[in-house]
C-alpha positions in Angstrom: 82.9 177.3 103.7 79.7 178.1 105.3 79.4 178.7 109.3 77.1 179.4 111.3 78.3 180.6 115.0 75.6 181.4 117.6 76.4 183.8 119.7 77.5 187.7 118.9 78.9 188.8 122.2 82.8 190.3 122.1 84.6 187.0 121.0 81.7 185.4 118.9 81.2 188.6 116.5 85.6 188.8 116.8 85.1 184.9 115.5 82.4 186.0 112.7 84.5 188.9 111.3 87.5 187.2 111.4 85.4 184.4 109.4 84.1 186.7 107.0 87.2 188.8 106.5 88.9 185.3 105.0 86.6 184.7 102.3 83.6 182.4 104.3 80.4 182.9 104.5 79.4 183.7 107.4 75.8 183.5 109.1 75.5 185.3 112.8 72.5 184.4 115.3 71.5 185.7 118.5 68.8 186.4 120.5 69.4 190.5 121.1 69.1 192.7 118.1 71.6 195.1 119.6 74.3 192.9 119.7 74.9 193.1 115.8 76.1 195.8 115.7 79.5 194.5 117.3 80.5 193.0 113.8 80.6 196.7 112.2 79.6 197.7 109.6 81.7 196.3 107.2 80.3 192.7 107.9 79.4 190.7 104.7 77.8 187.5 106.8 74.3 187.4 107.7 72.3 187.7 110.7 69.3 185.7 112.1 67.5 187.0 115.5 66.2 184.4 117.7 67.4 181.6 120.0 70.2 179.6 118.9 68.9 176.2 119.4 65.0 176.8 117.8 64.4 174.8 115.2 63.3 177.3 112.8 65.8 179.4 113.6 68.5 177.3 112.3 66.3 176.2 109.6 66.2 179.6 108.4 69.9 180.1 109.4 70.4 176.9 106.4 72.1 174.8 109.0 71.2 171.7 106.8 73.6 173.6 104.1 76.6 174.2 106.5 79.7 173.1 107.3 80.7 174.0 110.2 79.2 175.7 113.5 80.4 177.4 116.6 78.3 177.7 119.6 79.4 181.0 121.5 77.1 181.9 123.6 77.4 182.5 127.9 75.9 179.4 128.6 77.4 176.1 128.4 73.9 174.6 128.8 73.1 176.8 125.6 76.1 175.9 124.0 76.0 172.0 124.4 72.5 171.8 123.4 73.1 173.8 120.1 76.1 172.0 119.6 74.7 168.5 119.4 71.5 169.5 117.8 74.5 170.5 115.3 75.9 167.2 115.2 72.9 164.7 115.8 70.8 166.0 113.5 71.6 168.4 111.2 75.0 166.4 110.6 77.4 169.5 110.5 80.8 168.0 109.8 82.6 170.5 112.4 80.9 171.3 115.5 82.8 173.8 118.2 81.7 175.0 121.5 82.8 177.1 123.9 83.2 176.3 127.1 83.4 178.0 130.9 83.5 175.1 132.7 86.6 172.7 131.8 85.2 170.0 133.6 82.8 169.2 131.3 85.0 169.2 128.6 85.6 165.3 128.8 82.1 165.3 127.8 81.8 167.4 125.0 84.9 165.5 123.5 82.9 161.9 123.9 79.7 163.6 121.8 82.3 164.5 119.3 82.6 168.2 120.0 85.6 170.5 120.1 85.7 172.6 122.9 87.5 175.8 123.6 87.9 177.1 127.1 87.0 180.4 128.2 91.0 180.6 129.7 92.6 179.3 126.7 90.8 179.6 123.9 91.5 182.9 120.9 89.8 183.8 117.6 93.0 182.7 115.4 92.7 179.0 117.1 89.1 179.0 116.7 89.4 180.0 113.0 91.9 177.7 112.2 89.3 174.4 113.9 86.4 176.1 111.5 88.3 176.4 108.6 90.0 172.8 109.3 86.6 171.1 109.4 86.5 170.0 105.6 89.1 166.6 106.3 87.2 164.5 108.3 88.5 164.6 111.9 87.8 161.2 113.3 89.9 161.9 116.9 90.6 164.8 119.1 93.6 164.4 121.4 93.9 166.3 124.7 92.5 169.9 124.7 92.4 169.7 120.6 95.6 170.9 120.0 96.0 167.9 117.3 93.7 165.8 115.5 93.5 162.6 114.0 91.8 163.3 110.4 91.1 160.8 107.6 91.0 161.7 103.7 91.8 159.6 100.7 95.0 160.3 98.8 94.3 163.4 96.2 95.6 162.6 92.9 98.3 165.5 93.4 100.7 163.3 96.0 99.7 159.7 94.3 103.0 158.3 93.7 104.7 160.3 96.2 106.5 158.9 100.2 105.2 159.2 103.3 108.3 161.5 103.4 107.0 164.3 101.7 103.8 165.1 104.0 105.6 164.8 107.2 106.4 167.7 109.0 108.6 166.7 112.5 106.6 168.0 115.4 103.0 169.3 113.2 101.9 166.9 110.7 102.5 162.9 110.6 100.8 159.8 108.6 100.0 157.4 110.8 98.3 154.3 108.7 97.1 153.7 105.7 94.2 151.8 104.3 94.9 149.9 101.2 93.0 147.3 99.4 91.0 145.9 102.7 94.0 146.5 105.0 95.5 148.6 107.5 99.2 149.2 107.0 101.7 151.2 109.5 103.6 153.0 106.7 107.7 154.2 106.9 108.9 156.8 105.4 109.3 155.6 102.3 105.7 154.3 101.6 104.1 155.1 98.3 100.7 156.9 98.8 98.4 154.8 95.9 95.1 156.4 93.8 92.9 155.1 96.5 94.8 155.0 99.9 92.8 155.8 102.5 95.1 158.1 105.1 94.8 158.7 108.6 96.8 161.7 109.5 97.7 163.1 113.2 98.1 166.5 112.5 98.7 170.2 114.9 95.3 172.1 114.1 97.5 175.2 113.7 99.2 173.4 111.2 95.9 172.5 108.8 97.0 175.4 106.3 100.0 173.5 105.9 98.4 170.1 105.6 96.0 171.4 103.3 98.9 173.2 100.8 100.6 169.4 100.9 97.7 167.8 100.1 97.2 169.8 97.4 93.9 170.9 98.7 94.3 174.6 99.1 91.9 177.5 97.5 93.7 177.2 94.5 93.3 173.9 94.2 90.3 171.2 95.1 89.9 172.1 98.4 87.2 174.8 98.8 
């Protein structure tokens, strides 16, 4: 995948090299020179100087080219502007942004944006949002712990139940869409070639969801 996180202060440079460390490719911008130094010097991202929420700037960052962004800098101001520049018009399919004040985050979550707190939030959680981002989340419930994410059946579980990509307490299918309807599937339901499936689904748990789905790096997911 290809991120972009603004900000390289202590936690947004942990965020890029932890990134970068698992194989994405990883593009760092902020406005101070000196702060890049903070990923070391065994960084294999890139780095763009200048304000995170200039046009050219994320031009030259390829935001148009990326699928997922995390807006880390110490200003929530900064932070929501970059993040729905992200989403409004550039389109990036996962947007995250940290957040200092929690009372705003009922309106980042309304914009579409996944919010970490500044009293909650880790590198681990925020990798595993980023890397999550390629199923298309469609609803974030409570501090985005789980999410609601839609993706057509692969061709690896066609002809399999319901059963098998349930995980009690992490992962469960919640409707299907078949042929111009909605169905509230048991157990036992047979995913078709086509299904369209809406999955509620622990964000810490998208490795797993991914490996069920058949979608992991060795297989179609990227």
């Amino acid at each position: 995948m290809k991120i972009i996180v603004v900000g390289c202060g202590r936690n947004g440079s942990g965020l890029a090299r932890a990134l970068s460390k698992i194989g994405h490719d990883v593009t760092v911008i902020d406005l101070n020179a000196a702060a890049f130094a903070l990923l070391g010097k065994d960084f294999r991202g890139k780095t763009v100087l200048g304000v995170g929420f200039d046009r050219d700037v994320l031009q030259k960052a390829e935001i148009d080219r990326t699928d997922a962004v995390a807006a880390f800098t110490t200003s929530d101001e900064s932070n929501a502007v970059i993040a729905r520049m992200a989403r409004e018009i550039y389109h990036v399919p996962k947007v995250v942004a940290r957040l200092y004040d929690r009372r705003k985050a009922e309106i980042y979550k309304r914009l579409g944006i996944q919010t970490l707190s500044s009293t909650t939030w880790g590198i681990k959680r925020a990798v595993d949002i980023l890397s999550y981002s390629p199923l298309d989340a469609v609803f974030t419930f409570g501090n985005g712990d789980v999410e609601m994410v839609k993706i057509e059946v692969p061709s690896l579980i066609a002809g399999h139940r319901v059963k098998d990509l349930t995980v009690p307490g992490d992962i469960h299918v919640v409707a299907i869409e078949r042929s111009n309807q909605t169905i509230l599937p048991t157990a036992g339901t047979v995913f078709r070639r086509g299904d369209m499936l809406y999955i509620a689904a622990a964000v810490a748990a998208g490795g797993q969801l991914k490996r069920l789905l058949g979608l992991s790096g060795e297989g179609i997911y990227r």
